[in-house]
PDB file of N, CA, C and O in Angstrom:
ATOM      1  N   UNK A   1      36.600 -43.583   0.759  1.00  0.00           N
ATOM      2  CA  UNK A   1      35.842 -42.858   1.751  1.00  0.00           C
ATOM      3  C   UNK A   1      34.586 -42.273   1.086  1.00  0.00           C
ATOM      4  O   UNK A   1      34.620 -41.731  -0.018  1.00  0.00           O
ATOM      5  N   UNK A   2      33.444 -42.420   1.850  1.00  0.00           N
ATOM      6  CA  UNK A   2      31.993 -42.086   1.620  1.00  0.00           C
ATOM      7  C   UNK A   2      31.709 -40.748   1.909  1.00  0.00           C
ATOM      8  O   UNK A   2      32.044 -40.297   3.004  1.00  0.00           O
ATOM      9  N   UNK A   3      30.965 -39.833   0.830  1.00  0.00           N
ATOM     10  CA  UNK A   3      30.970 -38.510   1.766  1.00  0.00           C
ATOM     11  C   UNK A   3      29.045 -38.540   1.355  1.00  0.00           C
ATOM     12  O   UNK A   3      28.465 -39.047   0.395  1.00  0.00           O
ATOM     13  N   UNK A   4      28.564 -37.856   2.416  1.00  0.00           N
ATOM     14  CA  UNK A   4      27.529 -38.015   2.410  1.00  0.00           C
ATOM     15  C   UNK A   4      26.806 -36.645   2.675  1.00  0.00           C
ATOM     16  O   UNK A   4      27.596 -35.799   3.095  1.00  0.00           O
ATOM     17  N   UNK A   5      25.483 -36.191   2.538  1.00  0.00           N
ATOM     18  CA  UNK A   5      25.287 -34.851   2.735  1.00  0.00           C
ATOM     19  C   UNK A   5      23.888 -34.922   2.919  1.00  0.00           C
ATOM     20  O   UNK A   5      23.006 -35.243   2.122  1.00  0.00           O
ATOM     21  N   UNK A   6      23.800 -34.391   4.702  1.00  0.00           N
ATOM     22  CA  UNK A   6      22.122 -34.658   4.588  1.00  0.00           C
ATOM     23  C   UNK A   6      21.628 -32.922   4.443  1.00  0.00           C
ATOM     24  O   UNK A   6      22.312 -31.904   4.345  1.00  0.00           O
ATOM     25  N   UNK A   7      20.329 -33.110   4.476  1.00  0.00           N
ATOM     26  CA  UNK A   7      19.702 -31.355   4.720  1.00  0.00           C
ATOM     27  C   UNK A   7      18.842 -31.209   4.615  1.00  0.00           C
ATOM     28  O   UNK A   7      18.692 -31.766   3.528  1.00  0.00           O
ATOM     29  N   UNK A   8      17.520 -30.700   4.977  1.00  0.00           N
ATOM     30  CA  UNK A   8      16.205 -30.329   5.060  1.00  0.00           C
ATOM     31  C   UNK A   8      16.001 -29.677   4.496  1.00  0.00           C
ATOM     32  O   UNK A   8      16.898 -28.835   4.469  1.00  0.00           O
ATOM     33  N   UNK A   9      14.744 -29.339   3.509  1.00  0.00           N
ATOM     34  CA  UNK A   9      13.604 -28.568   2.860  1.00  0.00           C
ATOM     35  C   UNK A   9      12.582 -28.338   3.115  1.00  0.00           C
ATOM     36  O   UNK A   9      11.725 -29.217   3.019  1.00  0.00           O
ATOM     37  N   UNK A  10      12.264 -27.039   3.550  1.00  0.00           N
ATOM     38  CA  UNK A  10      11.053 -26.648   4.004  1.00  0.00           C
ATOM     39  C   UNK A  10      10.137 -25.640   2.718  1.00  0.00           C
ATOM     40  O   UNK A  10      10.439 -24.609   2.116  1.00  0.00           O
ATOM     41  N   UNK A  11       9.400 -26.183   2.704  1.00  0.00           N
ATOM     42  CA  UNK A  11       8.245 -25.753   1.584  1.00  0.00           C
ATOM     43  C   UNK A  11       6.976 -24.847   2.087  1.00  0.00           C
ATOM     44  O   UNK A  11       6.328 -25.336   3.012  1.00  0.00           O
ATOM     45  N   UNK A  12       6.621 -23.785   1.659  1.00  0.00           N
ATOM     46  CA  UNK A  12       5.497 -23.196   2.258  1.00  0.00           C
ATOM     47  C   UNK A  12       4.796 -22.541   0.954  1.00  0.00           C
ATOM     48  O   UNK A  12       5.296 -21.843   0.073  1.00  0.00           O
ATOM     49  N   UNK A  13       3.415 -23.020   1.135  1.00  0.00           N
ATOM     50  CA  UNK A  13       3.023 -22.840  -0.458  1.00  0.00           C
ATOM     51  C   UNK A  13       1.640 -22.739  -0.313  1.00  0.00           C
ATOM     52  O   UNK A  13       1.257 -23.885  -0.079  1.00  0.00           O
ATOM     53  N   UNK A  14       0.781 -22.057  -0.325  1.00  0.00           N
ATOM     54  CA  UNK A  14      -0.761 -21.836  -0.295  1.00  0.00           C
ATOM     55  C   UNK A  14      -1.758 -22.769  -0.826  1.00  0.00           C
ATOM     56  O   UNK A  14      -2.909 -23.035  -0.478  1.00  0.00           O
ATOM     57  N   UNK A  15      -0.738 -23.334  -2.084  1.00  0.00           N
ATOM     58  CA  UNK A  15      -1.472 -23.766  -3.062  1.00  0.00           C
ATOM     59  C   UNK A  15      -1.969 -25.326  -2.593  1.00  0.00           C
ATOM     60  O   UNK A  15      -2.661 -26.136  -3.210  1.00  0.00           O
ATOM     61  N   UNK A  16      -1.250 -25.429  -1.070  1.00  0.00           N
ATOM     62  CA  UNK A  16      -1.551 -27.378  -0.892  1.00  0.00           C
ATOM     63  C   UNK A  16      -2.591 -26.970   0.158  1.00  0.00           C
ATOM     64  O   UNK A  16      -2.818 -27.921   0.907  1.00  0.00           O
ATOM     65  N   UNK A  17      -3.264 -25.925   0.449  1.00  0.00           N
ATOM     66  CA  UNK A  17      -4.671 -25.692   1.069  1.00  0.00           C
ATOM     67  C   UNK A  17      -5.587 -25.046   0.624  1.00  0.00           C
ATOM     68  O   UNK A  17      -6.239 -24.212   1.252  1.00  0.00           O
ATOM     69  N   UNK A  18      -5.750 -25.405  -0.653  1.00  0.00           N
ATOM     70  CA  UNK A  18      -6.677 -25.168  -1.627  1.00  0.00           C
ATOM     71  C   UNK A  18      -7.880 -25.592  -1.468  1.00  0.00           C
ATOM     72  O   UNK A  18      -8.072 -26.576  -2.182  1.00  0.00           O
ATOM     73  N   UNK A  19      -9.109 -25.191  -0.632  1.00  0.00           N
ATOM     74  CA  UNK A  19     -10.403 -25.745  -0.804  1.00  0.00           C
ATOM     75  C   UNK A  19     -11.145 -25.444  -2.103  1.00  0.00           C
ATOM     76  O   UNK A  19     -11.168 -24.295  -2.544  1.00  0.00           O
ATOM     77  N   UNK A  20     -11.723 -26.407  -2.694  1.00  0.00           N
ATOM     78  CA  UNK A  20     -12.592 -26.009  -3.764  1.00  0.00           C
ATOM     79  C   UNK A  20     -13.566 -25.815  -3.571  1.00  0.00           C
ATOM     80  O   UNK A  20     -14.040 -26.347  -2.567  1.00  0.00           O
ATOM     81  N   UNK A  21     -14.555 -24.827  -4.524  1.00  0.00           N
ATOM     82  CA  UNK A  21     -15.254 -24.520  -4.430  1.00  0.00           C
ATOM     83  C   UNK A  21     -16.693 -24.750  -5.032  1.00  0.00           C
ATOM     84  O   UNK A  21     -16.889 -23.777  -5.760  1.00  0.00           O
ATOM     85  N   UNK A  22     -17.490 -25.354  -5.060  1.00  0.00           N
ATOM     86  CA  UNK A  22     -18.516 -26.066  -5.537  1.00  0.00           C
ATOM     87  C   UNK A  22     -18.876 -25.466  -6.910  1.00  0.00           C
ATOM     88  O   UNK A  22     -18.072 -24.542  -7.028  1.00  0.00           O
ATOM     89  N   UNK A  23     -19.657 -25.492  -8.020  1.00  0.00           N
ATOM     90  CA  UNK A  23     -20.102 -24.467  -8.880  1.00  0.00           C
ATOM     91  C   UNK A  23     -20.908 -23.467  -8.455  1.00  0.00           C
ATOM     92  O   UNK A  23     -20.906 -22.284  -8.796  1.00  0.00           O
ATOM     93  N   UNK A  24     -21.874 -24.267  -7.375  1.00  0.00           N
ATOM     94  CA  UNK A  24     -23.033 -23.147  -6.797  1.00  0.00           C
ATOM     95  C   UNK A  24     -22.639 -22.234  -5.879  1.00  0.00           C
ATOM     96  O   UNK A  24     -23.258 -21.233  -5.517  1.00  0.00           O
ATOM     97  N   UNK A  25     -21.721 -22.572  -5.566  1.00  0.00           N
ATOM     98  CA  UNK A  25     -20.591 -21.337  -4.578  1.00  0.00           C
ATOM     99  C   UNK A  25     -20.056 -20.513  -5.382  1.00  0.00           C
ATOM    100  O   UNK A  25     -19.935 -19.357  -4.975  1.00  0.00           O
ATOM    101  N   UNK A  26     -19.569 -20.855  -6.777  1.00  0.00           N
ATOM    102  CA  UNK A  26     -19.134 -20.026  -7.642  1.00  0.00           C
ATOM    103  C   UNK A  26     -19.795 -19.252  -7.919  1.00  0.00           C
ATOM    104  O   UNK A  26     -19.432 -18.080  -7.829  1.00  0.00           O
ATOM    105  N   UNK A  27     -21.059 -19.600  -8.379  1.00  0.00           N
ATOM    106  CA  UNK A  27     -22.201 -18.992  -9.442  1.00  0.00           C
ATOM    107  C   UNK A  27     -23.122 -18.043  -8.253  1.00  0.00           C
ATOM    108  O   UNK A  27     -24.009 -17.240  -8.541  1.00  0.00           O
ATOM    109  N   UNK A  28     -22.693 -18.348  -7.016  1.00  0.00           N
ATOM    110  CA  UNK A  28     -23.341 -17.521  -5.551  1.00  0.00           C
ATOM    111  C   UNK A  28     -22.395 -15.968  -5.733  1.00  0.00           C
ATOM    112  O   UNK A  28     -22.899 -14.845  -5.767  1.00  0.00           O
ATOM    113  N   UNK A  29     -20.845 -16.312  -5.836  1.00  0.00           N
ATOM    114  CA  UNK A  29     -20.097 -15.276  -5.393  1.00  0.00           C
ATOM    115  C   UNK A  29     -19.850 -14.130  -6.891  1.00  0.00           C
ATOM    116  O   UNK A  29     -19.497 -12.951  -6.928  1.00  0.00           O
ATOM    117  N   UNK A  30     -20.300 -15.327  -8.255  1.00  0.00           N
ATOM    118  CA  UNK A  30     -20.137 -14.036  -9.428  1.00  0.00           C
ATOM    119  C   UNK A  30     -21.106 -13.447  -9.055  1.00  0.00           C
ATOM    120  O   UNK A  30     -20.845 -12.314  -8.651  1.00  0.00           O
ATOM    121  N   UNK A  31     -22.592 -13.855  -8.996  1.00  0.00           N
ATOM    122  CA  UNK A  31     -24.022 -13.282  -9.200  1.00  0.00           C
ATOM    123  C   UNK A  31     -23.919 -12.361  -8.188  1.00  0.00           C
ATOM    124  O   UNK A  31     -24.312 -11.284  -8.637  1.00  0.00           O
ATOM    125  N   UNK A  32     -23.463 -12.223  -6.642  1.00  0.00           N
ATOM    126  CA  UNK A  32     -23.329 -11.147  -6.045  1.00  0.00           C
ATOM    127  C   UNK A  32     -22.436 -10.002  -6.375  1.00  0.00           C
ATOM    128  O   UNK A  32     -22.708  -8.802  -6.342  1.00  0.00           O
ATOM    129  N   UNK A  33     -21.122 -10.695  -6.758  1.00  0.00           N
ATOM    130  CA  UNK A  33     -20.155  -9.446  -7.131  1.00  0.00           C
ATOM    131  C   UNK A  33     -20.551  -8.853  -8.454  1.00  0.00           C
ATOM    132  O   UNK A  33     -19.934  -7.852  -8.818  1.00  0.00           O
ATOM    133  N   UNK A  34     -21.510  -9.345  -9.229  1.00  0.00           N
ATOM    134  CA  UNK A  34     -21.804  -8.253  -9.979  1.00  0.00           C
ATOM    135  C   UNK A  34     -23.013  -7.353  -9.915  1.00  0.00           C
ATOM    136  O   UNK A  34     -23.219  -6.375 -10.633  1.00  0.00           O
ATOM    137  N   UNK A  35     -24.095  -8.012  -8.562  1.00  0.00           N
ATOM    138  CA  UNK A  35     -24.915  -7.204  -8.538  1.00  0.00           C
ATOM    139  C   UNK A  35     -24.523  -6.266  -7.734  1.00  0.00           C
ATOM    140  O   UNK A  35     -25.211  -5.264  -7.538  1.00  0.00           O
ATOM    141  N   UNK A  36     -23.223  -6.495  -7.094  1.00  0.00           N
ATOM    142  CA  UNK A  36     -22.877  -5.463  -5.980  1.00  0.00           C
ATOM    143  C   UNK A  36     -21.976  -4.192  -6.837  1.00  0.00           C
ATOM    144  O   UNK A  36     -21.660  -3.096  -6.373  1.00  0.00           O
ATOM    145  N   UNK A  37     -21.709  -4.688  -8.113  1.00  0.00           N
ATOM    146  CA  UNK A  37     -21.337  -3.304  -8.883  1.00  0.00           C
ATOM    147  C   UNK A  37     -22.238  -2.512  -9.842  1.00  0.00           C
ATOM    148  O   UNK A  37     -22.000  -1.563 -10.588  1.00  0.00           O
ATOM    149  N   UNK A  38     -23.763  -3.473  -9.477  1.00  0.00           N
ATOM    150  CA  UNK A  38     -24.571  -2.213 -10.212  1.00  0.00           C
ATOM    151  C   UNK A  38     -24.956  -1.301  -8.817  1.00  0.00           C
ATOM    152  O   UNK A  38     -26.103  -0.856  -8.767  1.00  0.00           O
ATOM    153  N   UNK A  39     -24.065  -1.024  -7.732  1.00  0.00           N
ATOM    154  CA  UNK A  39     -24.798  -0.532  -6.390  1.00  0.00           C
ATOM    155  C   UNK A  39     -25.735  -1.071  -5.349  1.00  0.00           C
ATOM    156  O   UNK A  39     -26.221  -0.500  -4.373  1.00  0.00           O
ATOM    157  N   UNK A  40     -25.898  -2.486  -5.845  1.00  0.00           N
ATOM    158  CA  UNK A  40     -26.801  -2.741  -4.628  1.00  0.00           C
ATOM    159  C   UNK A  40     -26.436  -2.893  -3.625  1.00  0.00           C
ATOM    160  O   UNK A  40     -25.227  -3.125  -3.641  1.00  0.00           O
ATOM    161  N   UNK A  41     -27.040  -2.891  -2.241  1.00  0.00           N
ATOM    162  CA  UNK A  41     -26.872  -3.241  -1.105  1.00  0.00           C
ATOM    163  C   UNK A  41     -26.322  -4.578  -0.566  1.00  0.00           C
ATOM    164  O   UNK A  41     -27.424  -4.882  -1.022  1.00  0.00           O
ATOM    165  N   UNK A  42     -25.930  -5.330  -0.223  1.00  0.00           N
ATOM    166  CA  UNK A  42     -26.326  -6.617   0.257  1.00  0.00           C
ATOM    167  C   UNK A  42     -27.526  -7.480   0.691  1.00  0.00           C
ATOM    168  O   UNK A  42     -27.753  -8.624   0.300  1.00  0.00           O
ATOM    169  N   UNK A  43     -28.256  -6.761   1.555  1.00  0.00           N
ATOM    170  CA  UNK A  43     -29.633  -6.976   1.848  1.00  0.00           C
ATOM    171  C   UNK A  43     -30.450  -6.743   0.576  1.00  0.00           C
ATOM    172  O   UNK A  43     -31.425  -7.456   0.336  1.00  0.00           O
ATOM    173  N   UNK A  44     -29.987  -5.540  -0.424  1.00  0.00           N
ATOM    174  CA  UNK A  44     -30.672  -5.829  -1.631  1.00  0.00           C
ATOM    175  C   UNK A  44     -30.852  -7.547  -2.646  1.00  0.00           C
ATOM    176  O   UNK A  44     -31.742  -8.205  -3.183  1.00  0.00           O
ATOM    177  N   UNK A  45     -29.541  -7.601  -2.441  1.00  0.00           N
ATOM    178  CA  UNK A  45     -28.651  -8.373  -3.153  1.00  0.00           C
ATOM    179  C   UNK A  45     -29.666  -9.521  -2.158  1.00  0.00           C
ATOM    180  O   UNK A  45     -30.690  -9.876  -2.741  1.00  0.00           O
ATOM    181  N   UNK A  46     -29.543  -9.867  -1.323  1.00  0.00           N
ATOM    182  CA  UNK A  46     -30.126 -10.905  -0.626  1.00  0.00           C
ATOM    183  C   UNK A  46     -31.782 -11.262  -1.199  1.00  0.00           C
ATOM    184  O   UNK A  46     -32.081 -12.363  -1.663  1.00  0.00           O
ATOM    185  N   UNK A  47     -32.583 -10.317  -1.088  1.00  0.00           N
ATOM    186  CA  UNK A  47     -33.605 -10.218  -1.586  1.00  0.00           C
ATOM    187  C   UNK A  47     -33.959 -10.227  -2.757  1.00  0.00           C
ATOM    188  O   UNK A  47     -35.143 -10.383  -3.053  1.00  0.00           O
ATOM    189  N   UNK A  48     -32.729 -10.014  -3.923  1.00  0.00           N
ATOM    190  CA  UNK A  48     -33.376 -10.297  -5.147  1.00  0.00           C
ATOM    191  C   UNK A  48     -32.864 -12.248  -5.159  1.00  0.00           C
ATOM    192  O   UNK A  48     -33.587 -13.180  -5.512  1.00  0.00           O
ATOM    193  N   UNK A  49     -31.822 -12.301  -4.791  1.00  0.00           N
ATOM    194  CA  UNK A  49     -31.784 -13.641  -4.787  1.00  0.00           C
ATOM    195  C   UNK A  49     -32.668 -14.956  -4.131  1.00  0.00           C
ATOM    196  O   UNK A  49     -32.690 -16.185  -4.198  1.00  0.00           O
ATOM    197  N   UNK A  50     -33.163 -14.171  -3.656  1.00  0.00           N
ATOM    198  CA  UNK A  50     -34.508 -15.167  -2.519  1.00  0.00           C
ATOM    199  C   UNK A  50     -36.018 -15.162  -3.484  1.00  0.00           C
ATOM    200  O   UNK A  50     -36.989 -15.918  -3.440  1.00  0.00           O
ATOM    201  N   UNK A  51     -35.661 -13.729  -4.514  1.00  0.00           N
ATOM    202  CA  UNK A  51     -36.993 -13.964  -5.019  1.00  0.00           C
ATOM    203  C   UNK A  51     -36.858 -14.849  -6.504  1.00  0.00           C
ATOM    204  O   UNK A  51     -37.752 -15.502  -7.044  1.00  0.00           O
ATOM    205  N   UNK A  52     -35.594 -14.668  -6.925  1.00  0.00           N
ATOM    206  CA  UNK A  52     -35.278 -15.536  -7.776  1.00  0.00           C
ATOM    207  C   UNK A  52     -35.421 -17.356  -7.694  1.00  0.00           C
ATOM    208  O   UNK A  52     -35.386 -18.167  -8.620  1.00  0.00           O
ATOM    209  N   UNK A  53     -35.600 -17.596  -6.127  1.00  0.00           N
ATOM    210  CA  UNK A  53     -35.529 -19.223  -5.407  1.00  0.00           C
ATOM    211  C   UNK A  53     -34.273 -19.656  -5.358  1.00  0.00           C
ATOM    212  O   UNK A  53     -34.117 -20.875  -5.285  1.00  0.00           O
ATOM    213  N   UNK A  54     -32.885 -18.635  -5.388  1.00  0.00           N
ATOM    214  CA  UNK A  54     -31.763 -19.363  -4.588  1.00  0.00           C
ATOM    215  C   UNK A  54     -31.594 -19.404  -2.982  1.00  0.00           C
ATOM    216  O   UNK A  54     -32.028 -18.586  -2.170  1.00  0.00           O
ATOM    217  N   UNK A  55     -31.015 -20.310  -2.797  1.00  0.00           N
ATOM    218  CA  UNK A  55     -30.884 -20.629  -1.067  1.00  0.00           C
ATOM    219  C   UNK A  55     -29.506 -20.084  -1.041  1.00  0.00           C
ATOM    220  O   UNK A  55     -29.072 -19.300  -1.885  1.00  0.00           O
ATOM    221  N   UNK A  56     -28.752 -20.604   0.107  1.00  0.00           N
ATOM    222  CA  UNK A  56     -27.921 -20.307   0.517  1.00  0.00           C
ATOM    223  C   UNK A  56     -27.201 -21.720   0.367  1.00  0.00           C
ATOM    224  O   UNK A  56     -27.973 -22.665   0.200  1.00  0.00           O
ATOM    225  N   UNK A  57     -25.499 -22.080   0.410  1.00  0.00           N
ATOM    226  CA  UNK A  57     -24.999 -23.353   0.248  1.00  0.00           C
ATOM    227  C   UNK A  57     -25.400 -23.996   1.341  1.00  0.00           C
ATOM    228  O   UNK A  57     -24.932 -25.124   1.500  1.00  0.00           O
ATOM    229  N   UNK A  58     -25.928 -23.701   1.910  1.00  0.00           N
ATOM    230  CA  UNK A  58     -26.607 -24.571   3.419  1.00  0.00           C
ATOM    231  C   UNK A  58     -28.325 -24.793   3.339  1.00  0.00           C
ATOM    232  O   UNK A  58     -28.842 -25.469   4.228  1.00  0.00           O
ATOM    233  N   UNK A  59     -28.895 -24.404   2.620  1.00  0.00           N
ATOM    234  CA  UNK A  59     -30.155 -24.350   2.248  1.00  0.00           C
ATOM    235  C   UNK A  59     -31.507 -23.287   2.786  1.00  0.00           C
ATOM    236  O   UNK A  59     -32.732 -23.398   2.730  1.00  0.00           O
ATOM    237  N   UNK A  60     -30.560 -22.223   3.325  1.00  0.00           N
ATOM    238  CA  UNK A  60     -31.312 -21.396   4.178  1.00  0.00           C
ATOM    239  C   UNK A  60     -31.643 -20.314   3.373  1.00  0.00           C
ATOM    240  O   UNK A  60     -30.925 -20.136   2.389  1.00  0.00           O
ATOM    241  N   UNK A  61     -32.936 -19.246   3.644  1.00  0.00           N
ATOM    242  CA  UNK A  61     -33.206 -18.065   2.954  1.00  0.00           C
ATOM    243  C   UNK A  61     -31.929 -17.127   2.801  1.00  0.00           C
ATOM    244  O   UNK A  61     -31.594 -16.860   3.954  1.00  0.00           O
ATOM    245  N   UNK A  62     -31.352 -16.713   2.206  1.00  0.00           N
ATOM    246  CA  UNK A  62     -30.613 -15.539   2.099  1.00  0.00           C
ATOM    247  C   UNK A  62     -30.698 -14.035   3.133  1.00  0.00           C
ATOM    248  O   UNK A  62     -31.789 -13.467   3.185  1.00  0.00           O
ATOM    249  N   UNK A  63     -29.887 -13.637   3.672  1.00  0.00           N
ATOM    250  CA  UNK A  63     -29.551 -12.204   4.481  1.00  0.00           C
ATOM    251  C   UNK A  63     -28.662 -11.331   3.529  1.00  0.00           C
ATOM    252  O   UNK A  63     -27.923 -11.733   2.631  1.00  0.00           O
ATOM    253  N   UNK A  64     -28.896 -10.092   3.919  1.00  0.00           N
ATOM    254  CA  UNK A  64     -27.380  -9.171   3.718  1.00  0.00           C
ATOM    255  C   UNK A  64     -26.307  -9.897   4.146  1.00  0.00           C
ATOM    256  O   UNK A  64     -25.287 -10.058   3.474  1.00  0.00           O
ATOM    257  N   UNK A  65     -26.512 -10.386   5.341  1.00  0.00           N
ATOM    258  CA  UNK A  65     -25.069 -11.068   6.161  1.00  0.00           C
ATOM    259  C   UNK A  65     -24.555 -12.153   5.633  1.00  0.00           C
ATOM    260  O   UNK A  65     -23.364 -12.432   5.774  1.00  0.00           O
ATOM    261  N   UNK A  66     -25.746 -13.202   4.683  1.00  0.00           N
ATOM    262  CA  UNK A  66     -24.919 -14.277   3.839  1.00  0.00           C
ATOM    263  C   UNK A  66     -24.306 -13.594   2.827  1.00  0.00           C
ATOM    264  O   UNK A  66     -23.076 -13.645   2.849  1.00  0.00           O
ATOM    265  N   UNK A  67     -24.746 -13.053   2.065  1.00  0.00           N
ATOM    266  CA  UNK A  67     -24.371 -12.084   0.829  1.00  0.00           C
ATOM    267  C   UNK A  67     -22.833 -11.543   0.838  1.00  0.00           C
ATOM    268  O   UNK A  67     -22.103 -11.502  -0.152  1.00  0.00           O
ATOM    269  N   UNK A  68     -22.461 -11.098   2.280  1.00  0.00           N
ATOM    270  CA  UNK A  68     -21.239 -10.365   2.589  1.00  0.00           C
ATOM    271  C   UNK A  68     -20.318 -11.059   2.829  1.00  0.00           C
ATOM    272  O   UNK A  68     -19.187 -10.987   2.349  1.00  0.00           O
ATOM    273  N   UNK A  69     -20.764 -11.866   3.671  1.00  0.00           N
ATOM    274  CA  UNK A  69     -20.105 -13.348   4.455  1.00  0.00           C
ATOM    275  C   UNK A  69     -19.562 -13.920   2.978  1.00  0.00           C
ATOM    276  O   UNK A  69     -18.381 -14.261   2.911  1.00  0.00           O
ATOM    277  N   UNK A  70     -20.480 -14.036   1.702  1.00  0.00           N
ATOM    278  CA  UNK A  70     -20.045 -15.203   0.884  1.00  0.00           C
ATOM    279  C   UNK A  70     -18.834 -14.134   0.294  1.00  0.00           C
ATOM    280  O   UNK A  70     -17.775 -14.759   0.253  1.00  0.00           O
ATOM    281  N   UNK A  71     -18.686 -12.932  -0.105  1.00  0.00           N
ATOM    282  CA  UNK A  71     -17.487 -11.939  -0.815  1.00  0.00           C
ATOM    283  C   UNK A  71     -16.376 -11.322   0.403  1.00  0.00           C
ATOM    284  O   UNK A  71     -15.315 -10.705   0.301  1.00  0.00           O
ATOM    285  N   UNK A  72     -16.990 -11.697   1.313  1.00  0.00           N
ATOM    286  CA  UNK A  72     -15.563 -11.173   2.417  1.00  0.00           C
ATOM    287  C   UNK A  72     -14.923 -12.630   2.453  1.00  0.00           C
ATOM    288  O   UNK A  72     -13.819 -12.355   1.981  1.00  0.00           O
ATOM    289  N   UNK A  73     -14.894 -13.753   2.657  1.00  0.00           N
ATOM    290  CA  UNK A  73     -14.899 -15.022   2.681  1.00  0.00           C
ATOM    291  C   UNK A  73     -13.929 -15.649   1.182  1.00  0.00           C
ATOM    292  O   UNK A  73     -13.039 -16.500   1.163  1.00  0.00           O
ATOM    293  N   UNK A  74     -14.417 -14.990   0.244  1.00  0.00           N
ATOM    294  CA  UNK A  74     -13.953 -15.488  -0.543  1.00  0.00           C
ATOM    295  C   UNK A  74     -12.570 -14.785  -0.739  1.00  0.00           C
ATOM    296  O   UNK A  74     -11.555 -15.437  -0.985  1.00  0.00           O
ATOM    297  N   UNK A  75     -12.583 -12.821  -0.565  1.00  0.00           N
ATOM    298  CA  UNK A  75     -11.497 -12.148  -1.111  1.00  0.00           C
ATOM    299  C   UNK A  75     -10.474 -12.733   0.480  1.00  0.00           C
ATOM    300  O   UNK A  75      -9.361 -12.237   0.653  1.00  0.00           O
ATOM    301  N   UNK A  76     -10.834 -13.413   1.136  1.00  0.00           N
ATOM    302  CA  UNK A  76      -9.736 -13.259   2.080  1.00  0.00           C
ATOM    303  C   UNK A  76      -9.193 -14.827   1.495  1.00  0.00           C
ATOM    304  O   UNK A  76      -7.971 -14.894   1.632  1.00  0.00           O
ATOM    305  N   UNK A  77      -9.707 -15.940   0.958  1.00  0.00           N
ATOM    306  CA  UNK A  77      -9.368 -17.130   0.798  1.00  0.00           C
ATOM    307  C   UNK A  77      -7.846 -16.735  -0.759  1.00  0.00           C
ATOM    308  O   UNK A  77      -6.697 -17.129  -0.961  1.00  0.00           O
ATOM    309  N   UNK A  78      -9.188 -15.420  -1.726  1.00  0.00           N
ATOM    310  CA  UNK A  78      -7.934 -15.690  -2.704  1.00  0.00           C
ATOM    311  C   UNK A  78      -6.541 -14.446  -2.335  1.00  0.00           C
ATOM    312  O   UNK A  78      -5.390 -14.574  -2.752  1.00  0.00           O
ATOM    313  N   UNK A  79      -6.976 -13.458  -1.593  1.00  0.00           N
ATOM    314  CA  UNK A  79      -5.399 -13.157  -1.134  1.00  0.00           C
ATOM    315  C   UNK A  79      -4.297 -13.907   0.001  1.00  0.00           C
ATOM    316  O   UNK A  79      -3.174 -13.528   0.334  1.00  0.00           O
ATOM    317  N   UNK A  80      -4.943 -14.901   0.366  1.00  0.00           N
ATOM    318  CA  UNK A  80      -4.229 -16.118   1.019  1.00  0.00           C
ATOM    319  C   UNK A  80      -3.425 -17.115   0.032  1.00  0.00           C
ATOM    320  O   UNK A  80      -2.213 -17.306   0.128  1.00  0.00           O
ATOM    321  N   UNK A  81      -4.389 -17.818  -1.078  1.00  0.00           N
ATOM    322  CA  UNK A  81      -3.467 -17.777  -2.578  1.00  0.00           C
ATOM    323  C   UNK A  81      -2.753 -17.563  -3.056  1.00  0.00           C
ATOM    324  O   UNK A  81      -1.999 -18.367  -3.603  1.00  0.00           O
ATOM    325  N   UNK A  82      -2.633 -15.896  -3.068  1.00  0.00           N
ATOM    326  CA  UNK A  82      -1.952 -14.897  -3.800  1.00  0.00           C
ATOM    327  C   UNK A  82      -0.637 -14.992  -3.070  1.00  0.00           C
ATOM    328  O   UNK A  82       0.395 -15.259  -3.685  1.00  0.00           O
ATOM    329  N   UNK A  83      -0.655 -14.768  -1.707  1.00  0.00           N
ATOM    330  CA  UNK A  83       0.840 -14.483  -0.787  1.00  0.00           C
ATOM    331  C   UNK A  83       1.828 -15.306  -1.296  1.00  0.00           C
ATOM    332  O   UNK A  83       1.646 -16.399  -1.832  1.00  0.00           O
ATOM    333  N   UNK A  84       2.856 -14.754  -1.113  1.00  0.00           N
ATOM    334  CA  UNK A  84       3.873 -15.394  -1.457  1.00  0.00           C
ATOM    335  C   UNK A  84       4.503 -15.777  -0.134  1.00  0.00           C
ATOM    336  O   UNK A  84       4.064 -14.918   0.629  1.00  0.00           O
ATOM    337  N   UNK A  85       5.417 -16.717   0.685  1.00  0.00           N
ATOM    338  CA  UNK A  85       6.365 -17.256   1.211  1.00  0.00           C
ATOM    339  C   UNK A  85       7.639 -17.089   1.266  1.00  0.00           C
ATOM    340  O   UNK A  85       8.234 -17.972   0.649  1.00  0.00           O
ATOM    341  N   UNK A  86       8.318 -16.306   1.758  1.00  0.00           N
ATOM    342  CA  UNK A  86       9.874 -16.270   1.190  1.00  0.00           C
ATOM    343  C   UNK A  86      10.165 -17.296   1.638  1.00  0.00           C
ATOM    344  O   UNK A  86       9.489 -17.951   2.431  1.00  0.00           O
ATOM    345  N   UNK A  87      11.705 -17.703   0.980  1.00  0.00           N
ATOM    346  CA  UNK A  87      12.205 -19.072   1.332  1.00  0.00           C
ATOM    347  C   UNK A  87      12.785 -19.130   2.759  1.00  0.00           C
ATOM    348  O   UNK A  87      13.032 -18.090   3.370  1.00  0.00           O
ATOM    349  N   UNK A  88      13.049 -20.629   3.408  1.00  0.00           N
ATOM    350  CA  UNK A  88      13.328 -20.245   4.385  1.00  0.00           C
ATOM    351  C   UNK A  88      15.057 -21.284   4.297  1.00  0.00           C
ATOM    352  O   UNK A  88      15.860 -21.226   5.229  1.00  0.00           O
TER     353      UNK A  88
END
């Protein structure tokens, strides 16, 4: 006699919706988060980067609102990462 044993596994894991992130997206979100800890504004932050000749990853002039958009955007992608799943 055959004994056999079926059963399902369910997996939930952050890590298999991982978008990457370009270098210039990288080098967008250090260069703000550290100008945003010498106090600048965002709109500051926007304006020194526009006078420097960076664009935006879309090729547009820089705002406060890209500036924020690119560090709210990012801290919500890596505490999505971070979560854990309990098993189910």
């Amino acid at each position: 006699m055959d004994t056999f044993f079926c059963f399902t596994i369910t997996y939930r894991t952050p890590l298999l919706q991982k978008p990457l992130y370009s270098e210039y997206q990288q080098f967008l979100y250090e260069t703000i988060s550290k100008l945003r800890e010498t106090g600048l504004t965002f709109n500051q932050i926007a304006e020194q980067l526009n006078a420097q000749g960076h664009k935006t990853p879309r090729g547009k002039l820089f705002t406060g609102a890209h500036a924020h958009s690119i560090v709210k955007k990012r801290r919500i992608r890596d505490d999505k990462l971070k979560r854990e799943y309990p098993p189910v």
